[in-house]
C-alpha positions in Angstrom: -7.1 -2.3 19.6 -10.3 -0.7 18.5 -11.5 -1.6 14.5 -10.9 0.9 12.6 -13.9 2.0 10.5 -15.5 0.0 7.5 -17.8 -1.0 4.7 -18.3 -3.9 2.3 -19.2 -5.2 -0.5 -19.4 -8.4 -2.2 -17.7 -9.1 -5.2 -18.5 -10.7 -8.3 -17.2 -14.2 -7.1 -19.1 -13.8 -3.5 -16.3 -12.7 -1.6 -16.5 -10.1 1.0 -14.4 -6.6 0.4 -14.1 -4.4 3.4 -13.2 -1.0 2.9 -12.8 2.4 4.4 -12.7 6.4 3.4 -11.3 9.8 4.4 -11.3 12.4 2.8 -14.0 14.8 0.9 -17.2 12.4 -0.2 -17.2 14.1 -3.1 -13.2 14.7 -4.2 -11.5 13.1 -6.5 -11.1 9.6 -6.0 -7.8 7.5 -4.9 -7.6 3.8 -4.1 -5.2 3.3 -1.6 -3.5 -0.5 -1.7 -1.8 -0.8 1.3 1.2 -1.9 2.5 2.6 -5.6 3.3 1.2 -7.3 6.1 -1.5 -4.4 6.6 -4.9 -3.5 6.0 -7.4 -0.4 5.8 -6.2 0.4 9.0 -2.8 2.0 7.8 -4.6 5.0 6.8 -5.6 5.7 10.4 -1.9 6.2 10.1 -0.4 8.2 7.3 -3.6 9.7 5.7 -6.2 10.6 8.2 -3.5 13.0 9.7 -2.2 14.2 6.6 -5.3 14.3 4.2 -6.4 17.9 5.1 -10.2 18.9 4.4 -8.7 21.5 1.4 -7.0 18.6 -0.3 -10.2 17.6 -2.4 -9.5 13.7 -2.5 -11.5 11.0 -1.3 -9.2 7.8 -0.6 -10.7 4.6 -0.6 -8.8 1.9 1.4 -9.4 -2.0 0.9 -8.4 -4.7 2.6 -6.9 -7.4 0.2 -7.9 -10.5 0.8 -7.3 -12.6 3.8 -6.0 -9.7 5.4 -8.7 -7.2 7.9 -11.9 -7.9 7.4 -11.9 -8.8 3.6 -12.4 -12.6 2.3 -9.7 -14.9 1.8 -8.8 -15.8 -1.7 -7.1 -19.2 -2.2 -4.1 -19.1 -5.3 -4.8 -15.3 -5.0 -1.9 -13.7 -7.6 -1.2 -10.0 -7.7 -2.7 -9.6 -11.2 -6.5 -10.7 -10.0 -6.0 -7.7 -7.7 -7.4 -5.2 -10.4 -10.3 -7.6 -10.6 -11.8 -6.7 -7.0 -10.6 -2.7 -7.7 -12.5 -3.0 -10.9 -15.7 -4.3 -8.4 -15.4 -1.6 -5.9 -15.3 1.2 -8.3 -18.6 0.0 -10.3 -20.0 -0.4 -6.7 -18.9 3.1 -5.8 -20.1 4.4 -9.0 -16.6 5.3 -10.0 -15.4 5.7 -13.9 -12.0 6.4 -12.9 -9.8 7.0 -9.9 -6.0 7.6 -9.1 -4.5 4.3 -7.4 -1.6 5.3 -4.6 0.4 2.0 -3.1 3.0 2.1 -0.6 5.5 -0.5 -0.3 4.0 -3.7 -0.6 1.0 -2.3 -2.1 3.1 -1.1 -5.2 2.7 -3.9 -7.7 -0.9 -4.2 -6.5 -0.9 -0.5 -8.0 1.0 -0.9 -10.8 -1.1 -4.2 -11.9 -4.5 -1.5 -11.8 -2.4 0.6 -14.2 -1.7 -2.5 -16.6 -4.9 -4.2 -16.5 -7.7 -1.6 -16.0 -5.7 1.1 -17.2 -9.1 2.9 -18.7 -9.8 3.2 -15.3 -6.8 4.5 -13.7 -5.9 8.5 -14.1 -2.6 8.5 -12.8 -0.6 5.9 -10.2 1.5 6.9 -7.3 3.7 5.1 -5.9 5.6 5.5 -2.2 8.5 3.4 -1.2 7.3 0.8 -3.8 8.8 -3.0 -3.5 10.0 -4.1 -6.9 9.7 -7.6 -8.7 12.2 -10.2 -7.0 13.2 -12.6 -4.7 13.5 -13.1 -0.7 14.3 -15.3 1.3 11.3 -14.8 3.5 9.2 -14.7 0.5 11.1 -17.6 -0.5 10.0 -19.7 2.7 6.2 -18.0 3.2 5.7 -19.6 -0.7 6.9 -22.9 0.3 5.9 -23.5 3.4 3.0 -21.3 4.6 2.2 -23.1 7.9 5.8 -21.7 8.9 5.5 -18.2 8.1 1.7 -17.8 9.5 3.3 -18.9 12.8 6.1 -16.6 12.5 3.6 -13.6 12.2 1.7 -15.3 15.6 5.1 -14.8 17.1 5.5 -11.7 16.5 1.7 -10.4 17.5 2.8 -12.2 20.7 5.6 -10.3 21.1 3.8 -7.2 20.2 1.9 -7.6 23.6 4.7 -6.5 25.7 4.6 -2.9 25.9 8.7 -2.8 26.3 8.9 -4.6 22.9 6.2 -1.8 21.3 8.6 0.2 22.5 11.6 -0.6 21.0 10.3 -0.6 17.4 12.1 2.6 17.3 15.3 1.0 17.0 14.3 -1.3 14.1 14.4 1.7 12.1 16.9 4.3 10.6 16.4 8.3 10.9 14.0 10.0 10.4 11.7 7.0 11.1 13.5 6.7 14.0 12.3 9.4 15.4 8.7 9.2 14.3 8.0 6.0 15.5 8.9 7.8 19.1 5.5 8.8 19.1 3.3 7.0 20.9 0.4 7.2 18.4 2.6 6.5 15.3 4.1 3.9 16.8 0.6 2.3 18.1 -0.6 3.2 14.7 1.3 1.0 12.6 1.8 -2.0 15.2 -2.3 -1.9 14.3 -2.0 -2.1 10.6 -0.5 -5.5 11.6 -2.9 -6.2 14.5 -5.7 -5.7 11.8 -4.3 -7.4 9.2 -4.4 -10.7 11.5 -7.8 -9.7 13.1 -9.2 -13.1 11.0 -5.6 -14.8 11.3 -2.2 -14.9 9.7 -2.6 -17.0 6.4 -3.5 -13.8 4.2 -0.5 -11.9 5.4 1.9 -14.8 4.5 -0.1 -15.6 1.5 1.0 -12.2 0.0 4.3 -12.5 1.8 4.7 -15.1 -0.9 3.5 -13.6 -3.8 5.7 -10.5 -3.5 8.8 -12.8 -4.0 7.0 -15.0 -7.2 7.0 -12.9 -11.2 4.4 -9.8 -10.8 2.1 -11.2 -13.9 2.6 -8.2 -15.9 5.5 -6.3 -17.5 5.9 -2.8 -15.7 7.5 -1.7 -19.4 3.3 -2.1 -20.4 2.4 0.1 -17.5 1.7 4.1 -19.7 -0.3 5.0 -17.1 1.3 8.4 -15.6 3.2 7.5 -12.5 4.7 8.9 -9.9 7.2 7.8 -7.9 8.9 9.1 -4.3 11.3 7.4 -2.6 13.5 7.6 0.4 17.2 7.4 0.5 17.6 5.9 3.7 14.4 3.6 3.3 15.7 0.5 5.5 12.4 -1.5 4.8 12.5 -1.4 0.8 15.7 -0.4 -1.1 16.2 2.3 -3.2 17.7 0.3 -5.7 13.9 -1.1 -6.7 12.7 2.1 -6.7 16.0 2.9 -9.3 14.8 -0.1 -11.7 10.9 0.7 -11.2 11.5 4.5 -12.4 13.4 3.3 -15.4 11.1 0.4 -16.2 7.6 2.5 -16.4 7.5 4.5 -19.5 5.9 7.2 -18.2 7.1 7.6 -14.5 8.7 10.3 -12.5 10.8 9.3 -9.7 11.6 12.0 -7.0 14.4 10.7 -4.6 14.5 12.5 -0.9 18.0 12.0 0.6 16.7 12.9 4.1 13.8 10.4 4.0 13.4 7.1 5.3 10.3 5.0 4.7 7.2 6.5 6.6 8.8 9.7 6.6 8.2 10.2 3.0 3.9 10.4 3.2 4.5 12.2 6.1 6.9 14.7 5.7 5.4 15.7 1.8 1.9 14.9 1.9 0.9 17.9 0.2 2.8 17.0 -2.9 2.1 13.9 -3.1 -2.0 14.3 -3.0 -1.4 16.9 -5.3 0.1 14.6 -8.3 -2.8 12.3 -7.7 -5.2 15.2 -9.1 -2.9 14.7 -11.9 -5.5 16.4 -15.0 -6.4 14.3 -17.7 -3.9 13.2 -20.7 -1.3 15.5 -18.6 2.3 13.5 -18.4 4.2 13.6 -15.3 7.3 15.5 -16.6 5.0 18.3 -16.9 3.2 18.6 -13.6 6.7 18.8 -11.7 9.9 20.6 -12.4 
């Protein structure tokens, strides 16, 4: 697999950061928090394709730590997350910037829009997990060693090129039928392959802490925030997405009933980048009919 490409910084504590960005250098800025395991490469998958030169937005991508080519961070929580955003932007010379996360990287967003909400114009948020319990969160929090060599399974497995294959089938319709593309499917078998470039103990780490109390109330969250979700998203239920939309005071959810997970960035891209230019002191209700 060939590294997608990055930068760093250090942080405040003397951790390393790596990042990358697409887009316009000088559009409107969006930190992207990605998925769950993943890293910066996942853009290579939805937004380099999709993030046309007209859109005027400049996504910024980090890898969280212990996952890519960013630091570890022992007894990391999902609240000191805003933290290292907090560091990049006054690195980047950034007073504000929209914060998009997809799945996994949802409460990562949501925590920007609770704790550095000065510096957060409006939060978006695509087939977001929401705050509970799993099993395999349940067992990657109490016995890490266990889930790290799950992951090492599975990038084993991932070496066949039948197995890479038959992702396909893991998924329902429309997925389905994008991960039939060979550079799709390639795509997102390398946010994982990135993600573990350093090894598996940051993905399970965060495994973990998606299962444990968020550390902040989403009811506290009066950021603007949009929401889009996919019906027949197999990967994160809608339900969540149901009990997000009414717990944010200021969200609006947009359900598609012919979307699955990855489908939604890809099929309405242009709508989506759009509500990230969200204006100033605008509300979502009035930005979408």
């Amino acid at each position: 697999m060939t590294e997608p490409d990055h930068q760093c910084i250090t942080l405040r504590d003397g951790r390393t950061l790596a990042y990358a960005e697409y887009g316009d250098p000088k559009g409107e800025p969006v930190i992207y928090c990605h998925g769950t395991p993943s890293s910066r490469a996942e853009a290579e998958l939805t937004i380099r394709h999709t993030l046309t030169a007209d859109t005027g937005l400049r996504v910024i991508i980090p890898d969280r730590p212990g996952m890519g080519l960013s630091d570890f961070q022992p007894d990391r929580r999902i609240v000191d997350w805003p933290g290292d955003v907090l560091d990049l932007l006054n690195a980047l010379k950034l007073e504000k910037s929209a914060v998009l996360g997809s799945s996994g990287g949802a409460p990562f967003a949501l925590a920007c829009g609770a704790l550095i909400a000065d510096r957060v114009t409006v939060i978006g948020v695509i087939g977001g997990v929401a705050e509970g319990s799993t099993v395999i969160g349940r067992l990657a929090r109490v016995v890490p060693p266990v889930m790290c060599g799950l992951i090492r399974l599975q990038l084993l497995a991932l070496r066949s090129a039948s197995v890479r294959k038959s992702i396909a089938n893991a998924f329902p319709e429309p997925d389905r039928s994008l991960f039939q593309n060979e550079k799709i499917r390639e795509g997102f078998i390398g946010c994982l392959e990135e993600c573990c470039r350093r090894g598996t103990r940051g993905a399970a780490q965060e495994i973990g802490m998606l299962s444990e109390p968020w550390g902040f109330d989403p009811r506290r969250v009066t950021v603007p925030v949009f929401l889009w979700q996919g019906a027949r998203d197999g990967t994160v239920s809608a339900d969540g997405a149901r009990y997000l939309a009414s717990a944010l005071p200021n969200c609006h959810a947009k359900f598609y009933p012919d979307d699955a997970h990855l489908s939604v960035l890809m099929n309405h891209h242009q709508e989506i980048f759009s509500a990230l230019r969200l204006p100033s002191g605008a509300r979502c209700q009035d930005l979408i009919a």
